[in-house]
DRENDO-1510 file (C-alpha; in Angstrom, 1 decimal, always signed):
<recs>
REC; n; res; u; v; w
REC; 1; UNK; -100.3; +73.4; +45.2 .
REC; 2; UNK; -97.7; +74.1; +47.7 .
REC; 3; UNK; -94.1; +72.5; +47.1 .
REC; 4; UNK; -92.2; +70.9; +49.4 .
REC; 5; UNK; -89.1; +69.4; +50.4 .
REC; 6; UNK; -89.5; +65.7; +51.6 .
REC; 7; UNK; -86.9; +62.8; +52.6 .
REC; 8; UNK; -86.7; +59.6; +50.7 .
REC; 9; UNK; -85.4; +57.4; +54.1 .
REC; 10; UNK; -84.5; +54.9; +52.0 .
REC; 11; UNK; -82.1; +56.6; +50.0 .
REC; 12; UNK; -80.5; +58.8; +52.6 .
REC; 13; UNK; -76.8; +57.7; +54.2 .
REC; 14; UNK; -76.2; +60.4; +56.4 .
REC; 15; UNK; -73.4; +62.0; +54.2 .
REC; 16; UNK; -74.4; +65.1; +55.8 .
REC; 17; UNK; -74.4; +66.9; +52.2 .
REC; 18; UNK; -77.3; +68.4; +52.7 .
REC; 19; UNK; -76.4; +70.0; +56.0 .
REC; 20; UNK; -73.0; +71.5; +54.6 .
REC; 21; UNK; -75.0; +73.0; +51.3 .
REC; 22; UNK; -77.7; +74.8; +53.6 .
REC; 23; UNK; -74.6; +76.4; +55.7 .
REC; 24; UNK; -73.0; +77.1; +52.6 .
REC; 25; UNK; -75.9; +78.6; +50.6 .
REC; 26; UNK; -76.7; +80.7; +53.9 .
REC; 27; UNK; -73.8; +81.2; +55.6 .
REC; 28; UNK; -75.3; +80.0; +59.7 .
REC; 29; UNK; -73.6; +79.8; +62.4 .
REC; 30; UNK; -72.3; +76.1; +63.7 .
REC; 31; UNK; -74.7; +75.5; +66.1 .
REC; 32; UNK; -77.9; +76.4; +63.5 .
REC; 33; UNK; -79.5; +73.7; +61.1 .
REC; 34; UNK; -81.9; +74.1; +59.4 .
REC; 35; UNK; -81.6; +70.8; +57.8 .
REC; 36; UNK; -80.3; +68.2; +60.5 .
REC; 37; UNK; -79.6; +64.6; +59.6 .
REC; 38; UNK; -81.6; +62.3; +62.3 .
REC; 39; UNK; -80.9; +58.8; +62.9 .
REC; 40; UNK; -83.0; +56.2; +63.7 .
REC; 41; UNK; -82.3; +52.8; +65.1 .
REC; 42; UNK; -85.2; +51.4; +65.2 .
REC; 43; UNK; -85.4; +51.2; +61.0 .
REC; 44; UNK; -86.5; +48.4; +59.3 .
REC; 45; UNK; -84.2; +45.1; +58.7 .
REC; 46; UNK; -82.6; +44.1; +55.4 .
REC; 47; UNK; -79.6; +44.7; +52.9 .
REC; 48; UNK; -79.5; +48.3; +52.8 .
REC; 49; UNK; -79.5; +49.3; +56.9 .
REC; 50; UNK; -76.9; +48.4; +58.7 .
REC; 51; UNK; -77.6; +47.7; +62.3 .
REC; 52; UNK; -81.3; +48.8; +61.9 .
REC; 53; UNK; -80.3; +52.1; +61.4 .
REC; 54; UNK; -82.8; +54.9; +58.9 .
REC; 55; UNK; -81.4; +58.0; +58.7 .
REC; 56; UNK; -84.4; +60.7; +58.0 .
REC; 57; UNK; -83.1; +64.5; +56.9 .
REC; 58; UNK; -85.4; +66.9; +59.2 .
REC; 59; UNK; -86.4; +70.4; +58.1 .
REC; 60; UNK; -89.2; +73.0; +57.9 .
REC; 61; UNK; -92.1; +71.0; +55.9 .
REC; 62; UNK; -94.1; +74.1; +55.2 .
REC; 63; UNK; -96.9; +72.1; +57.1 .
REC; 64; UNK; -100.0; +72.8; +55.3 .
REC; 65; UNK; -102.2; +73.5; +59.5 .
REC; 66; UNK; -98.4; +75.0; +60.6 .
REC; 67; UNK; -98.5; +74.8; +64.3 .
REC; 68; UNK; -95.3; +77.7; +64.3 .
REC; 69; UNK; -97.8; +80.0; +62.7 .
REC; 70; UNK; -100.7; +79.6; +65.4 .
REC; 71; UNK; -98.5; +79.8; +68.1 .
REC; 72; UNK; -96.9; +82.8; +66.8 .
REC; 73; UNK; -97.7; +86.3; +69.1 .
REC; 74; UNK; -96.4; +88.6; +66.7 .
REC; 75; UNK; -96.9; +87.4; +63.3 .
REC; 76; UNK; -93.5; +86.7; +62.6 .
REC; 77; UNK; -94.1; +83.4; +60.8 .
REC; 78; UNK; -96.7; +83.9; +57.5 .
REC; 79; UNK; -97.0; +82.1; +54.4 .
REC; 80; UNK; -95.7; +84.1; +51.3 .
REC; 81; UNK; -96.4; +83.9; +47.9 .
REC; 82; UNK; -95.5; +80.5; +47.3 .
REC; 83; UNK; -97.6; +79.2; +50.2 .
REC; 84; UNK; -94.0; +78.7; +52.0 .
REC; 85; UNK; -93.4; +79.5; +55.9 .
REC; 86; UNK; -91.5; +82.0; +56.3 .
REC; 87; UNK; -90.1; +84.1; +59.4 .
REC; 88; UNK; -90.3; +88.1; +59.3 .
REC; 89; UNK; -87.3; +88.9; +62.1 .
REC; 90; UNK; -88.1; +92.3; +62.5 .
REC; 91; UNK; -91.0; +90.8; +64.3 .
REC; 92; UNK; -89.5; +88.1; +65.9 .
REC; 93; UNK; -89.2; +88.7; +70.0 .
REC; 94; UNK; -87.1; +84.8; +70.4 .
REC; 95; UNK; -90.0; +83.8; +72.6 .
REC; 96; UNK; -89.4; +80.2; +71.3 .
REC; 97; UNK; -92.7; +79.3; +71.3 .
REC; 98; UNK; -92.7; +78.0; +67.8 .
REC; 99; UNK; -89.9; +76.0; +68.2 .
REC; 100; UNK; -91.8; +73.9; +71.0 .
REC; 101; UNK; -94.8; +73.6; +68.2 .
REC; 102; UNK; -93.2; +72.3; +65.5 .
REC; 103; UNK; -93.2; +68.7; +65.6 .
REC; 104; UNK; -90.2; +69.0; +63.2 .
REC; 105; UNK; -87.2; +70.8; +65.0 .
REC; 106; UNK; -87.6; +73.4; +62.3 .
REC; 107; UNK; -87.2; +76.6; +64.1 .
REC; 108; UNK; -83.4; +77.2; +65.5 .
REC; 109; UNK; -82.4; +79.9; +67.6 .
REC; 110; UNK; -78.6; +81.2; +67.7 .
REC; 111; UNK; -76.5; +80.4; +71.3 .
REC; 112; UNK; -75.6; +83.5; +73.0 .
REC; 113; UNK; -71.9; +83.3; +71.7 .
REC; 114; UNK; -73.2; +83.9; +67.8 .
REC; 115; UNK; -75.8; +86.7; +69.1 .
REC; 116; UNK; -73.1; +88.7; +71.8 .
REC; 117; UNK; -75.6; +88.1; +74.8 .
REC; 118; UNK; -78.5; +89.8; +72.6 .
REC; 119; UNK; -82.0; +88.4; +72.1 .
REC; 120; UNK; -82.3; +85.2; +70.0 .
REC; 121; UNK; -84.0; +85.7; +66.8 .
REC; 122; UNK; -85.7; +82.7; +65.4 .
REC; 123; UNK; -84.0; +80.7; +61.9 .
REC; 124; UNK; -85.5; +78.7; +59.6 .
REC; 125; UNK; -85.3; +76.5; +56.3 .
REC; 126; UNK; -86.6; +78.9; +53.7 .
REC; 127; UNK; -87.3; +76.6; +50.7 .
REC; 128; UNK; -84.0; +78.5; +49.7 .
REC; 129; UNK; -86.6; +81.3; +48.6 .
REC; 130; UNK; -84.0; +83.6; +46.9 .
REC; 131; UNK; -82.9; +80.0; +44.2 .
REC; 132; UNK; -86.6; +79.0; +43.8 .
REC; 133; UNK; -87.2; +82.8; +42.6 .
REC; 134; UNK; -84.3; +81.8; +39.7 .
REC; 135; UNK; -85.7; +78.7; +39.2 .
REC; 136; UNK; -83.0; +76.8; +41.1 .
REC; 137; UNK; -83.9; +73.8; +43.3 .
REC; 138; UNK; -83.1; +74.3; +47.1 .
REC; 139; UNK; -79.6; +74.0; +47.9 .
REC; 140; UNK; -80.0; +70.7; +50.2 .
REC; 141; UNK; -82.0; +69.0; +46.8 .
REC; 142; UNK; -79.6; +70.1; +44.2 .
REC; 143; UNK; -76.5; +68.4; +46.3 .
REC; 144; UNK; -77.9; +65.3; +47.6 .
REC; 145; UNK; -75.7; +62.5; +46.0 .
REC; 146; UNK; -78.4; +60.3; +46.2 .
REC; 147; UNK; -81.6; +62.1; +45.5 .
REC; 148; UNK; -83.0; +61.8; +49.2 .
REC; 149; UNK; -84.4; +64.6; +49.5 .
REC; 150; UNK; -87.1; +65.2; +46.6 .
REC; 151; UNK; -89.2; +69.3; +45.7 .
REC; 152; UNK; -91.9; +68.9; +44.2 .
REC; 153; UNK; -96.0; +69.1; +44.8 .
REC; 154; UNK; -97.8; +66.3; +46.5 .
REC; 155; UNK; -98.7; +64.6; +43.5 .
REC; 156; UNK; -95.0; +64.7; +42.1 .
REC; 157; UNK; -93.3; +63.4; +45.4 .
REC; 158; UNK; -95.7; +60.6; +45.1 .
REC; 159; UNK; -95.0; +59.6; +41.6 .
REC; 160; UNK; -91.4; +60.2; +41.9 .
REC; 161; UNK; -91.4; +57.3; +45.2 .
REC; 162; UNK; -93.5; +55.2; +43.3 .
REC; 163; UNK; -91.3; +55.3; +40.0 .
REC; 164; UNK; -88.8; +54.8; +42.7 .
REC; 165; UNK; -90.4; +51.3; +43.8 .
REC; 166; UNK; -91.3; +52.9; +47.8 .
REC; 167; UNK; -94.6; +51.9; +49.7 .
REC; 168; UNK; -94.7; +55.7; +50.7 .
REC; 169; UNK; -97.3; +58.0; +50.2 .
REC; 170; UNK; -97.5; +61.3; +50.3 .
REC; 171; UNK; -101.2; +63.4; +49.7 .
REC; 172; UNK; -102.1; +66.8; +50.5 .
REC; 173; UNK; -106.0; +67.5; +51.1 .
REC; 174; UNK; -108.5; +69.3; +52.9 .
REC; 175; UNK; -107.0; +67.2; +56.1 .
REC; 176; UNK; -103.8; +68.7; +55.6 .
REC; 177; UNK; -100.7; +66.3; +54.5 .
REC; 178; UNK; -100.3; +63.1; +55.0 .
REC; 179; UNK; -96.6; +61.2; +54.5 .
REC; 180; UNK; -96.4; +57.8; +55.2 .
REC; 181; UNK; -96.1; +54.3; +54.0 .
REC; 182; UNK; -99.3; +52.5; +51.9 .
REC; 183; UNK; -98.6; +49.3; +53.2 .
REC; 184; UNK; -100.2; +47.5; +56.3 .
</recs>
């Protein structure tokens, strides 16, 4: 089973740890995420928002039916060995169109400033590939100060937020994977 790096909403308070770790760990220009902190103001009411505010970290989910993949007309984007998406940019031509597939934001391209007027090439969250190899946890896990963001398998994410006390589920099946909440 493919792992995967997946927010816990109700633990995230937009500390923006995560986003400093991937830049760290990668070294990407300012104007790249490959994590990105979004805020919602529509969240739920109750002790623990303030103003009805969720805060959701958004990266590459290494969809199981990846829309960046299909779209692809090179071949750039492939699943390696650990069933990961991953980008090959000696094949990359920055046509962008898997940046308008991905439901996610995942795929960034570099502003002309970072590239000297050259051709974007597309970026990506990578799992952090090279620290799962040395049995590390990705760089935006390890750092969270509040366990947010959870790697694991299907079946571990969803015991961890039930240990955890959440209503939300996470399964991975023939459908594909499905994240949500278990209540009505």
């Amino acid at each position: 089973m493919t792992k995967r790096v997946i927010p816990d909403v109700d633990r995230c308070i937009d500390c923006g740890g995560c986003e400093v770790a991937c830049k760290v760990e990668w070294d990407i220009g300012h104007s790249e995420e490959r994590i990105e902190i979004v805020t919602h103001n529509e969240g739920r009411d109750g002790t623990r928002y303030t103003g009805g505010e969720s805060h959701t970290p958004m990266q590459c989910y290494n969809c199981a039916e990846a829309p960046c993949i299909d779209v692809c007309p090179t071949d750039a984007l492939h699943r390696d060995e650990h069933d990961l998406v991953q980008v090959d940019k000696d094949l990359c031509i920055g046509c962008s169109y898997c940046s308008w597939a991905c439901p996610f934001g995942a795929p960034q391209y570099p502003t002309e400033e970072e590239t000297a007027g050259g051709a974007g090439i597309m970026d990506k969250c990578t799992t952090c590939k090279p620290r799962l190899e040395e049995g590390k946890d990705p760089a935006c896990v390890e750092t969270c100060p509040t366990d947010a963001l959870i790697y694991g398998t299907a079946s571990e994410i969803s015991d961890e937020m039930r240990r955890r006390g959440s209503d939300t589920m996470f399964t991975e099946g023939e459908a594909g994977v499905v994240f949500g909440t278990g209540s009505d």
